[in-house]
Backbone as ProteinMPNN parsed JSONL, in Angstrom:
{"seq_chain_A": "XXXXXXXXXXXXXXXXXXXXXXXXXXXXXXXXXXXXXXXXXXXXXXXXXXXXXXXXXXXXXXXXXXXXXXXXXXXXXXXXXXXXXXXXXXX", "coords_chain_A": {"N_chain_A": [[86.44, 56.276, 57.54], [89.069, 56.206, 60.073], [89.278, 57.602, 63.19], [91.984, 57.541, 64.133], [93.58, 57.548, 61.927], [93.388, 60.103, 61.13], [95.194, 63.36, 61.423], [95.885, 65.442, 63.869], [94.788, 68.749, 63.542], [95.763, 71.515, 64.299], [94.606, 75.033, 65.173], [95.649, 78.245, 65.184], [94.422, 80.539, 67.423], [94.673, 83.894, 67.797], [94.997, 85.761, 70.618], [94.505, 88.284, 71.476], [92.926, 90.225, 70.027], [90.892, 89.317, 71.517], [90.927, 90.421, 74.021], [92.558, 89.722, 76.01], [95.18, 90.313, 76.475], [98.304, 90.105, 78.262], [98.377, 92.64, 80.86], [100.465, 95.212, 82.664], [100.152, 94.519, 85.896], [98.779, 96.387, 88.822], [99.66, 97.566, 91.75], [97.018, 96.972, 94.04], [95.291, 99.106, 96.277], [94.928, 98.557, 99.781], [92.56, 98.133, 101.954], [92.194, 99.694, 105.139], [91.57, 97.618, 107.43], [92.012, 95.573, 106.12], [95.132, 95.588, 106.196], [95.498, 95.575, 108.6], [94.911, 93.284, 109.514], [96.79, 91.842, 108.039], [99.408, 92.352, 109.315], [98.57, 91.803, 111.864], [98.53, 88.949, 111.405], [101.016, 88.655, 110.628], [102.663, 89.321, 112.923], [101.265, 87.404, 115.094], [102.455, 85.299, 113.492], [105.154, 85.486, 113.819], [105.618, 84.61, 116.503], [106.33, 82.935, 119.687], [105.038, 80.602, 121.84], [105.183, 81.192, 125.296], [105.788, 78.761, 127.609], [104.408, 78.677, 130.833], [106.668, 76.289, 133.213], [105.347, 74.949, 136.552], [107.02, 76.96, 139.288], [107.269, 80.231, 138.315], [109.442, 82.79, 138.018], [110.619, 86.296, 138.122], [111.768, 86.775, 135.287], [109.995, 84.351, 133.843], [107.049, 85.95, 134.018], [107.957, 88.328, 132.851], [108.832, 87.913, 130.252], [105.962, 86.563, 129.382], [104.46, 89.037, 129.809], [105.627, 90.543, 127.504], [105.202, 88.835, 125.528], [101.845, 88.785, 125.359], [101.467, 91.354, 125.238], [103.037, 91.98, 121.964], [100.853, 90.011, 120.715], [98.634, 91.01, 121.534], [98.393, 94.121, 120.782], [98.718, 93.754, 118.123], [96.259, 93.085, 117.33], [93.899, 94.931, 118.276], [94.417, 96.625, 116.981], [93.52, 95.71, 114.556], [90.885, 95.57, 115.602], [90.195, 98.129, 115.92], [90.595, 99.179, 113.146], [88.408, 98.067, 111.772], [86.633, 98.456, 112.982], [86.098, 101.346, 111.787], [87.086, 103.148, 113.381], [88.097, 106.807, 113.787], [90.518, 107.131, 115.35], [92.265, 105.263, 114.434], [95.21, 104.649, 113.61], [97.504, 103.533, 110.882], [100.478, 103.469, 111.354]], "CA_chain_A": [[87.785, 56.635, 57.912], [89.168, 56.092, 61.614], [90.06, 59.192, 63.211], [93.728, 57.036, 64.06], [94.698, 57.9, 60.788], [93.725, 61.293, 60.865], [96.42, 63.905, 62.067], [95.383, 66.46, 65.042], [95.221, 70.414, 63.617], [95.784, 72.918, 65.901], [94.449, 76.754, 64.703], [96.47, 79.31, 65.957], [94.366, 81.603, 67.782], [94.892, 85.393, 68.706], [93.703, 86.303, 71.86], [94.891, 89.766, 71.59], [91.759, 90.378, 69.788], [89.47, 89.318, 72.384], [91.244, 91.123, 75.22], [93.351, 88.838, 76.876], [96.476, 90.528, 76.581], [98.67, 90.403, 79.767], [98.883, 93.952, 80.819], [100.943, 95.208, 83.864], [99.415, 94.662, 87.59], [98.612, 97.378, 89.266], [99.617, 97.076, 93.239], [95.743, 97.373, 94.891], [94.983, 99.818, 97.577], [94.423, 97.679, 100.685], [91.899, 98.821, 103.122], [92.971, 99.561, 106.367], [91.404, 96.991, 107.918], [93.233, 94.575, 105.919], [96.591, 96.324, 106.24], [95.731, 95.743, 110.226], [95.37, 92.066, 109.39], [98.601, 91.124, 107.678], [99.814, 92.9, 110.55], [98.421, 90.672, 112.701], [98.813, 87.351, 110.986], [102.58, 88.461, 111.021], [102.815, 89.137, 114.56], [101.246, 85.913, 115.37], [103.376, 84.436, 113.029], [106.395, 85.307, 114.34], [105.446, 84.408, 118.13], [106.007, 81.454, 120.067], [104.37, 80.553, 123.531], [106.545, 81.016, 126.351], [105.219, 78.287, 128.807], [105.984, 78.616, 132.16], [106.392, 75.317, 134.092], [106.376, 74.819, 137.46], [107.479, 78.166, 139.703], [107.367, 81.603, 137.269], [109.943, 83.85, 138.127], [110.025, 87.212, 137.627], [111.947, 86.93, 134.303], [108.835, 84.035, 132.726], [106.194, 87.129, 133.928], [108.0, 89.065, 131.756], [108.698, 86.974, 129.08], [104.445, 86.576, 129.16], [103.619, 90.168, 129.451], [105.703, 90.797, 126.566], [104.222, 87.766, 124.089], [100.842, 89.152, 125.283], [101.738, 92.841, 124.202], [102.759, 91.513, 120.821], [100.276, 89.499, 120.17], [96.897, 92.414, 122.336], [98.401, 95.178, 120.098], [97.91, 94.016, 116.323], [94.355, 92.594, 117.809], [93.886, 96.337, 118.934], [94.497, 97.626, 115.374], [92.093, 95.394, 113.839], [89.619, 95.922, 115.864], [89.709, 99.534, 115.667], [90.27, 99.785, 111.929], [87.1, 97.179, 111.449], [85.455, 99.567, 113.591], [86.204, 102.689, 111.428], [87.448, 104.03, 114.516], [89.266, 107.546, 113.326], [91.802, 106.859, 115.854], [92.928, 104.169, 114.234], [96.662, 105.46, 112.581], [97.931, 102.059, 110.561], [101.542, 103.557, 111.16]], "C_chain_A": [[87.858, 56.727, 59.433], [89.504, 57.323, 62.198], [91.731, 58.528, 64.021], [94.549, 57.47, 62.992], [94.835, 59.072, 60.386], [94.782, 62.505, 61.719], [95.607, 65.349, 62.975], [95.862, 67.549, 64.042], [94.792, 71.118, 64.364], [95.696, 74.078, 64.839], [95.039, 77.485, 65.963], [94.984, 80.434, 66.365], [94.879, 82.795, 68.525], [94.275, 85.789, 69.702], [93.781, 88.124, 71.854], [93.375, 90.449, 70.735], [90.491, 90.096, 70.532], [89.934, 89.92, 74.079], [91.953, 90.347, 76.359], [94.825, 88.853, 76.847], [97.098, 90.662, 77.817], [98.979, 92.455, 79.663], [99.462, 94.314, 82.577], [100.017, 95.401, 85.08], [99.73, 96.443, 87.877], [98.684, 97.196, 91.4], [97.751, 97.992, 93.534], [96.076, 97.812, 95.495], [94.29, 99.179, 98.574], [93.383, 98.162, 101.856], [92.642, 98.704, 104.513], [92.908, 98.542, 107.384], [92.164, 95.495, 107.211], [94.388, 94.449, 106.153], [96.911, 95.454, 108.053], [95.812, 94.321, 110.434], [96.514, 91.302, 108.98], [99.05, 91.058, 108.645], [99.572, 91.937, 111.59], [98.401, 89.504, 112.937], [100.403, 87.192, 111.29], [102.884, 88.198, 112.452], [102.518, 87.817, 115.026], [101.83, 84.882, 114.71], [104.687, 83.726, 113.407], [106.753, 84.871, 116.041], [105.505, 82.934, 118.674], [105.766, 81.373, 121.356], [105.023, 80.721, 124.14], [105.631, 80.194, 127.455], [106.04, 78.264, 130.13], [105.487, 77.061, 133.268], [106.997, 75.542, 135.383], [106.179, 76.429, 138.245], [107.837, 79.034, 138.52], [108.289, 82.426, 138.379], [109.888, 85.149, 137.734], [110.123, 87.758, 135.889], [110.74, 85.922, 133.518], [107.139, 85.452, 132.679], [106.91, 87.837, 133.061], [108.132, 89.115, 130.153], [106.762, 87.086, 128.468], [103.92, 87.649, 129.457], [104.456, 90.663, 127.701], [105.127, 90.133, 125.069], [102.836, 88.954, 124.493], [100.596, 90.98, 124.987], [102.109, 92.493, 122.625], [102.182, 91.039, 120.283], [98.629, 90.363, 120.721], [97.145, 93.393, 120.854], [98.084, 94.874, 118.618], [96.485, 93.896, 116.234], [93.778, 93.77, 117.592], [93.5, 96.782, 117.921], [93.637, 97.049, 114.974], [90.722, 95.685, 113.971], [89.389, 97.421, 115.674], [89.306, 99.953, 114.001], [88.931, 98.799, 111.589], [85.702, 97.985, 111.872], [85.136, 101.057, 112.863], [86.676, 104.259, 112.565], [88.329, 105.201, 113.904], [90.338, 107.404, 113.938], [92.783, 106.067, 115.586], [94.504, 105.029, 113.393], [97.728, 103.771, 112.433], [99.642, 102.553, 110.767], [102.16, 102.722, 112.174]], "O_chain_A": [[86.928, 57.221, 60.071], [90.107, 58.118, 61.478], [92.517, 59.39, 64.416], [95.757, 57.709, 62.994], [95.737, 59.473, 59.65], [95.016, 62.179, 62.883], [94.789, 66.086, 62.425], [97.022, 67.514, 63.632], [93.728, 71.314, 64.95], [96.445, 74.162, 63.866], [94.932, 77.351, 67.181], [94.574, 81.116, 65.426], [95.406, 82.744, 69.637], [93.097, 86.148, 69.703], [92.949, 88.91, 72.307], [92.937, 91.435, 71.329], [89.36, 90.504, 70.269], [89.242, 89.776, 75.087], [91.734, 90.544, 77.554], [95.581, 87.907, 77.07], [96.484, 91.374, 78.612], [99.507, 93.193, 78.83], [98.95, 93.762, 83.551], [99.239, 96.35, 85.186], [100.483, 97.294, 87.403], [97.772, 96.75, 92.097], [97.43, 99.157, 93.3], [97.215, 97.498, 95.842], [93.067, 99.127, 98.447], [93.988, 98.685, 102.792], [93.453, 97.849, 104.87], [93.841, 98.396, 108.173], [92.724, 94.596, 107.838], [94.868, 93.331, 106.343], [97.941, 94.983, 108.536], [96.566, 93.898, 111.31], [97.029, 90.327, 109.527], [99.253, 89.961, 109.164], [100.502, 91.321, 112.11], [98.311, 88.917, 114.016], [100.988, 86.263, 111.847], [103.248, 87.153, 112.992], [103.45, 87.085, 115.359], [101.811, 83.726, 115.132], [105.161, 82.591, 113.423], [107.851, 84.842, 116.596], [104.882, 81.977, 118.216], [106.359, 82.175, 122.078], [106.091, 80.36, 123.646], [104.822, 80.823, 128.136], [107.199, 78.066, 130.494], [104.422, 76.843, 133.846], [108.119, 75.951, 135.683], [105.239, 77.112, 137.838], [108.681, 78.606, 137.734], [107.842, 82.659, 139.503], [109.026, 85.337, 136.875], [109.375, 88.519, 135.276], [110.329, 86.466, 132.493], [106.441, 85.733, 131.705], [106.153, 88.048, 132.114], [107.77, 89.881, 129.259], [106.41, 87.577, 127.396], [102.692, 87.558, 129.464], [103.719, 91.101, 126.818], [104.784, 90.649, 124.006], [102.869, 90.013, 123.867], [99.585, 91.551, 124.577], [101.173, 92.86, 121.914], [102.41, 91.171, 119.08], [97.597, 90.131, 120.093], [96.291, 93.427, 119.968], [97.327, 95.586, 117.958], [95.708, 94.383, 115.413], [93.026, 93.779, 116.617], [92.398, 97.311, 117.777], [92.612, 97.727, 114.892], [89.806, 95.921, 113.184], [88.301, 97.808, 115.248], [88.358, 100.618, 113.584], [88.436, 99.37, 110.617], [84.542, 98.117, 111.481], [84.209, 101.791, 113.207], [86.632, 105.49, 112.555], [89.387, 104.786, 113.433], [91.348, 107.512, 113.242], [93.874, 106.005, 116.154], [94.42, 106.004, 112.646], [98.35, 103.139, 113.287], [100.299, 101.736, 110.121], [103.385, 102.611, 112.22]]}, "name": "protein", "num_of_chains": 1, "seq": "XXXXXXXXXXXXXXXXXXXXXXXXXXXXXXXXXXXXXXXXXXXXXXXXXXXXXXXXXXXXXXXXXXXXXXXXXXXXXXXXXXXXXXXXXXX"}
């Protein structure tokens, strides 16, 4: 006999018996040092270079101390919470 002529059966299994029931997530507790990373992926996310061509006035210096404060300070946090630094405060 060919198996062409025979017809596919499918068995129903239960998984609920072997523990594979969905059961609700639980939000994880993130370490702080991760927390300090999001943090800092965002920040650099949301940043875009300010190049200055040419003569910098005093408004591209400020333009480029402020990118480089947004983008020093989440650095800052990481490194401290990586460090276990107590000072670190993820607020």
């Amino acid at each position: 006999m060919s198996q062409a002529n025979q017809a596919p059966t499918t068995s129903r299994i239960s998984f609920s018996s072997a523990g594979a029931v969905r059961r609700a997530r639980h939000a994880a507790a993130l370490p702080a040092v991760q927390l300090a990373h999001h943090a800092l992926i965002a920040a650099l996310g949301a940043e875009t270079p300010h190049h200055i061509v040419h003569n910098a006035d005093r408004f591209d210096i400020m333009e480029r101390r402020d990118h480089l404060k947004t983008v020093i300070t989440p650095r800052t946090h990481t490194v401290l919470a990586a460090s276990g630094c107590p000072c670190f405060d993820r607020d």
